[in-house]
N, C-alpha and C positions, 0 to 999 in steps of 0.2 A: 488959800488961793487955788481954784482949779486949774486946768489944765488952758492955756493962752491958744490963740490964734495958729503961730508956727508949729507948735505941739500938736495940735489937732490936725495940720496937716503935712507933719511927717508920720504922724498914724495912718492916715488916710491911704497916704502912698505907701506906706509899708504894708497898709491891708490887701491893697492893690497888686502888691508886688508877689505878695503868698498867695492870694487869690490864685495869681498867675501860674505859680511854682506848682500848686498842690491840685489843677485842675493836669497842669503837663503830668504830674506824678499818678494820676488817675490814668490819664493817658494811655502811658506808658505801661503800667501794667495789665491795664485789660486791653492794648494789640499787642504787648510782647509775650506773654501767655499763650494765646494760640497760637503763636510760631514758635516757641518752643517746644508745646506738645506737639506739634504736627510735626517737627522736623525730627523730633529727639525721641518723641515717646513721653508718658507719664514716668516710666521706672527712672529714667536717664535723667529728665528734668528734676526729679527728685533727688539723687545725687547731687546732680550740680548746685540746687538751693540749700543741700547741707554742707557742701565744700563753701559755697561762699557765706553761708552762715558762721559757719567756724573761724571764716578768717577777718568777717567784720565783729565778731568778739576781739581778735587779736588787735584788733583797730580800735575798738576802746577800752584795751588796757593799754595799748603805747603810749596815747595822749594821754595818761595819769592826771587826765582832769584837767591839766593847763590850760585848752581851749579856750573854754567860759569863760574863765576868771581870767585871762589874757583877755579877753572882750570887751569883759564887765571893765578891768584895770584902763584899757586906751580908752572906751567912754567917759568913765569919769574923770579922766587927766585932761582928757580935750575940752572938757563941760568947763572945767576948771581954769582950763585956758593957759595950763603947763605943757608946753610944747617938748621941753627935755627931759620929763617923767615919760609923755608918751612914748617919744622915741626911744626911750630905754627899754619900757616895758613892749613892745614893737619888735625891737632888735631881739630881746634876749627873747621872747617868745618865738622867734622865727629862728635862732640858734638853736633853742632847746628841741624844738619841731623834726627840724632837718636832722639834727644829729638822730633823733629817735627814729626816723622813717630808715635812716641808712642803715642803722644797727637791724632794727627791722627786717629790711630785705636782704640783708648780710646772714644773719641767723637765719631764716629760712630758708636761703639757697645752698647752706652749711649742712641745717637738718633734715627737710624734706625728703630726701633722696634713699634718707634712709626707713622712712615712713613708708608704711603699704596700702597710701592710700586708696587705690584702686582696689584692693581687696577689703577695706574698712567703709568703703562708697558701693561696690555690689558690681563694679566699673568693667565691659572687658570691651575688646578689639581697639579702633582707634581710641577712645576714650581714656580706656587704661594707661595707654601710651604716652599720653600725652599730660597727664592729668598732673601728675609734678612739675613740670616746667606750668602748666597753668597756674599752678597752685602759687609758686613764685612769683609770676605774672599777677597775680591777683595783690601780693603783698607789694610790689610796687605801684599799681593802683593805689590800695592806700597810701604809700606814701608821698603820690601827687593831692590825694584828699587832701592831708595835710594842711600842705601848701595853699590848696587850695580854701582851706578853712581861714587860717592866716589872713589871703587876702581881705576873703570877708569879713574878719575882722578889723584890719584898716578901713577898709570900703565904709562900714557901719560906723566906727568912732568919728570918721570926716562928714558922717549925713548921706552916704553914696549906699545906706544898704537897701533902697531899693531899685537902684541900679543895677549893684552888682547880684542881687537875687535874680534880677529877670535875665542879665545875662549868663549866669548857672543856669538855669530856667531852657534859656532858649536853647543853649549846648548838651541839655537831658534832651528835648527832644534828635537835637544831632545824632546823637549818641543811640538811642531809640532806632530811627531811621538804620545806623551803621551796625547795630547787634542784627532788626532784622532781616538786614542786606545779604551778611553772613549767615544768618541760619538757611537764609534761600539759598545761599551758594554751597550749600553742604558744611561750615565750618564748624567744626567742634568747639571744644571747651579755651584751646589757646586763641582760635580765630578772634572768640566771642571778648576775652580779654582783653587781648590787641585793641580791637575796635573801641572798645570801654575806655581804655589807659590813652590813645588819641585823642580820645574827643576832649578827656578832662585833661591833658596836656594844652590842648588849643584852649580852652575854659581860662586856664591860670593866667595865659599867655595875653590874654583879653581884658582880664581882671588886672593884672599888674600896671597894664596900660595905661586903662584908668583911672587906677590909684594915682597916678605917676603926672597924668593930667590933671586932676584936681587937687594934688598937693607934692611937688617934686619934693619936699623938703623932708619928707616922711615915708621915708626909705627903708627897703631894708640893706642888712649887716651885717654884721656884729661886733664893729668899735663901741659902739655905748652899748652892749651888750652887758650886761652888770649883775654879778653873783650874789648882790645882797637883792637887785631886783625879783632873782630867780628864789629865792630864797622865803621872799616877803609873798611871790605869787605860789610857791608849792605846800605854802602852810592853809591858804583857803584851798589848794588846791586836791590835799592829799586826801579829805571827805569829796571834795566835788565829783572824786573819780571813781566815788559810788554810783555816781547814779547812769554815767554808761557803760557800764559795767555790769550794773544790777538788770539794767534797760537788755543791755546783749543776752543775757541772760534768758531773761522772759522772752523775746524778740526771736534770739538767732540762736541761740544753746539749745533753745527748747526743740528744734528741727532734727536735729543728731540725735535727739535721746527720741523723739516721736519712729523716728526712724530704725529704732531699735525694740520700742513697744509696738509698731503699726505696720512698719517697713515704708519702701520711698515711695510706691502708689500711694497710699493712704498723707506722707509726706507733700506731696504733689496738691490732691485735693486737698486737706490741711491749710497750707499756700493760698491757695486759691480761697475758700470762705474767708480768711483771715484779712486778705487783701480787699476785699468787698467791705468787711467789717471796720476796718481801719479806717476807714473815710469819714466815719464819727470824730474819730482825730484830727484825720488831716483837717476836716469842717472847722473847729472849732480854735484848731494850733493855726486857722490863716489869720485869726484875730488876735491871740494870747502871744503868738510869736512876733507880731508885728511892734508890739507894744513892750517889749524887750525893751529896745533902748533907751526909750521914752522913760520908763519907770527908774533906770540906773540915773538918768540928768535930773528925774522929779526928786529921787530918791539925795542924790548930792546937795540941793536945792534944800532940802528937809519942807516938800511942798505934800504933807500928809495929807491934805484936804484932796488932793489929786488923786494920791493913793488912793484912800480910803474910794472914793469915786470909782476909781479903776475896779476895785477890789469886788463892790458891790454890785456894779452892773456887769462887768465880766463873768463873773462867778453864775448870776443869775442867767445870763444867757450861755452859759457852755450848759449849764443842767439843764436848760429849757432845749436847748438842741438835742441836746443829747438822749435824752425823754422819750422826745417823738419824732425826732428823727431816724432813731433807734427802732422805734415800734411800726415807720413807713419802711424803712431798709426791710424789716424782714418780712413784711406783707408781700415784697414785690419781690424780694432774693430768689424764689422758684423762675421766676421770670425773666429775670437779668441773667441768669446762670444758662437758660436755654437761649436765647440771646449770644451771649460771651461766649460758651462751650458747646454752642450747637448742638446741645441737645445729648453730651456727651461728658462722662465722668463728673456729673455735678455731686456737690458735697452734701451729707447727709443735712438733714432740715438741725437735727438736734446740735449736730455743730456749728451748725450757723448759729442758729440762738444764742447757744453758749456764747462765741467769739463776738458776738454783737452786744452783751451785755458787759464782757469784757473791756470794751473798748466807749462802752458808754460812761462806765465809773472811771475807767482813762481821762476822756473827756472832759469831763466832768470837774478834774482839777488841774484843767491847764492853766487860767489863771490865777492859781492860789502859786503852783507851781512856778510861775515865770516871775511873781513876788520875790517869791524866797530866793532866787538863784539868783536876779538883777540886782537884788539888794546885797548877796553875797551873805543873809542869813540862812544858811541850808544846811549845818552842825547838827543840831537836833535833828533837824530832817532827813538828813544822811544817815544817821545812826538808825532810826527808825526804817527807813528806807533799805538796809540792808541785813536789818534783822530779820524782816518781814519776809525777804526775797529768798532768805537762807531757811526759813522757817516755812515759806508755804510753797516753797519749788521742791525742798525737800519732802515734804508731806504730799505733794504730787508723786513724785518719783516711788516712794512707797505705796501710795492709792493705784498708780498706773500698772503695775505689778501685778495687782488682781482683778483689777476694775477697769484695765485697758485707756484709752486715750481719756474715756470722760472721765475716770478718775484724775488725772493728769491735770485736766484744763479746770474740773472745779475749783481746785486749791488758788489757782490764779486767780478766779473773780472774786474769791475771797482777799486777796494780796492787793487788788485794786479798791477794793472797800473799804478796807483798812489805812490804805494811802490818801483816800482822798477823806477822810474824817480829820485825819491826821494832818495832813498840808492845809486841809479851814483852818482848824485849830490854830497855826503856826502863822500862817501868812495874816489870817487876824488880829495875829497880837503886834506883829512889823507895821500893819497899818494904825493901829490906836484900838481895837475893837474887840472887846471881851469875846468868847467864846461864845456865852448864850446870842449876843449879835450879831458875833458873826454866821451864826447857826441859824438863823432867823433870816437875817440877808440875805443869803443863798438859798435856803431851801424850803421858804415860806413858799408854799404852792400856791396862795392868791393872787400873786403878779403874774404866775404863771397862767390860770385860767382867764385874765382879765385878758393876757397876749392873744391866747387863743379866742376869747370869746370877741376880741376886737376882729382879728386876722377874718373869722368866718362870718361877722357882717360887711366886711369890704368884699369880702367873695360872692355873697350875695346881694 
């Protein structure tokens, strides 16, 4: 049985809803960008995206993976139509949360202080000053994230996630607006906090609401709070916290060490090509991420024709975007870059390339990826997944040594070619489909040329 009527359009609106998210997250970075360098400088902005780089690693090792598999667990209790599983799994996930967020900014306001950061960041006058009390500031940020993950997890197991995406959505742009309010009023690194840690305070405070409106009965607490629940969720969950982890890693770890090979100018543009180049992702993650919930109720359902369905045309449209959407980004990248940065500190061409192909093998497995993690098969995957990262981040940092940043960044596009061979393979076999099939599925280039060859007689 494929996919019914209701299914097709809770995809729809959750497509909708990403759409929404990943065009505001576009947004946002190319107008807050040039108000950071204009207010701050490139050396300074460079600093501050390795401070917050550093502490959004510390954000996904707190969540020790519980997130997801809290997600995945209320979806499939609600599909199920066990209203005191959810709410167990609900409560204790929002006990576990809390308690981690406090311990959290408790250890950092303990440790920080004795840390030099400012002299480990390149930091001096107001900045330097101020840069530990930021830095705390920041780790309570995360831990309204948290919180604010939570909700969307209730939000999504009640059918409300694309509700509650557009309203995250709409509070990034808030948020957007209030950072660059403050940059034009002179504020530093604490102002810029402040502003951040409000908006997502009002964020949660909108989302609880909601929640609270379309189902009071499904609260949070922690009376059914329940230690074998916790127990039954940190055994899927103790792999699951490879992959933000391994993600932080690649993502935000890599900023600190570039910044040690290149320094925070070269940090800064870095940022900047990467940000451009990610939009391969975000393109592709408004379809594979929409289709999350969907796959966990097909998936309980044991509705593999669906899968399988999912599986095949997903896959073949994240490579087909990915392809040549890939190969139009960087035709036009000299252009959008004098555009964006007026004509100032744009990124060299070979980084770009690089980070566009980077984020095109990304792409490329977000729906093999969103398989294996909805379904809660991501064991193998996880192993794999953090041997790869241990093995070709560290083969960077050895290539980077001699070979400077592109030594650095090759080993990554090789970590992403290897991941997405590896996530077919795996998400193939969850759906019913041999290797050789699923290999064919995906990356038979005749559908792709048909797409194209159609696409350019409608144009003409």
């Amino acid at each position: 049985m494929a996919f019914n009527g209701s299914s097709v359009r809770r995809i729809v609106l959750n497509v909708g809803a990403n759409g929404y998210a990943q065009v505001v997250l576009l947004v946002s970075n190319f107008v807050a960008v040039p108000f950071y360098i204009l207010n701050w400088g490139m050396a300074t902005y460079g600093s501050w995206l390795s401070l917050t780089a550093t502490i959004m690693t510390l954000f996904a090792m707190a969540d020790a993976g519980i997130g997801p598999v809290s997600g995945n667990a209320l979806v499939g209790a609600v599909a199920e139509g066990d209203d005191r599983k959810a709410l167990r799994v609900l409560q204790t996930f929002w006990l576990t949360s809390t308690l981690a967020g406090i311990i959290l900014v408790a250890a950092g306001a303990l440790v920080l202080p004795f840390v030099p950061l400012a002299r480990m960041l390149s930091l001096s006058g107001e900045h330097a000053q101020s840069v530990t009390v930021a830095a705390v500031a920041l780790l309570a940020v995360v831990a309204l994230s948290f919180q604010i993950g939570i909700a969307q997890a209730a939000m999504r197991a009640i059918g409300g996630y694309a509700s509650g995406s557009a309203v995250q959505s709409s509070m990034s742009l808030v948020e957007l607006a209030a950072i660059c309010t403050t940059l034009s009023l002179g504020g530093g690194f604490l102002g810029v906090t402040a502003a951040m840690g409000i908006c997502r305070l009002v964020c949660l405070v909108i989302l609880i609401i909601l929640r609270r409106r379309a189902s009071a009965d499904f609260s949070y607490g922690f009376r059914h709070a329940h230690l074998g629940t916790l127990r039954a969720l940190m055994g899927d969950a103790g792999w699951f916290m490879v992959f933000p982890i391994c993600n932080a890693a690649a993502m935000y770890a890599t900023v600190p060490i570039l910044n040690l090979i290149a320094g925070p100018v070269f940090v800064a543009s870095f940022a900047i090509a990467r940000t451009l180049a990610r939009t391969l992702q975000q393109a592709v993650g408004v379809f594979s991420g929409a289709t999350w919930p969907e796959i966990t109720v097909q998936y309980i359902k044991k509705n593999m024709a669906a899968l399988r369905t999912l599986f095949v045309a997903g896959g073949q449209f994240a490579v087909t975007v990915s392809v040549f959407a890939g190969v139009a980004l960087f035709s036009i990248s000299s252009w959008l870059f004098e555009i964006w940065l007026q004509g100032r500190h744009a990124p060299p061409p070979l980084l770009v390339g690089l980070l566009i192909i980077e984020s095109a093998l990304a792409a490329s497995k977000s729906f093999s990826d969103t398989i294996l993690m909805a379904t809660n098969h991501h064991l193998t995957y996880a192993k794999v997944y953090l041997a790869a990262h241990v093995g070709f981040i560290g083969l960077g940092l050895f290539a980077g040594r001699s070979l400077g940043w592109v030594g650095f960044e090759i080993p990554l596009i090789l970590l992403m070619a290897t991941l997405l061979v590896t996530s077919s393979i795996l998400a193939g076999r969850v759906v019913g489909l041999t290797y050789p099939a699923a290999r064919h599925a995906l990356f038979d280039i005749k559908p792709m040329l048909a797409y194209v060859t159609r696409l350019r007689d409608r144009v003409r």
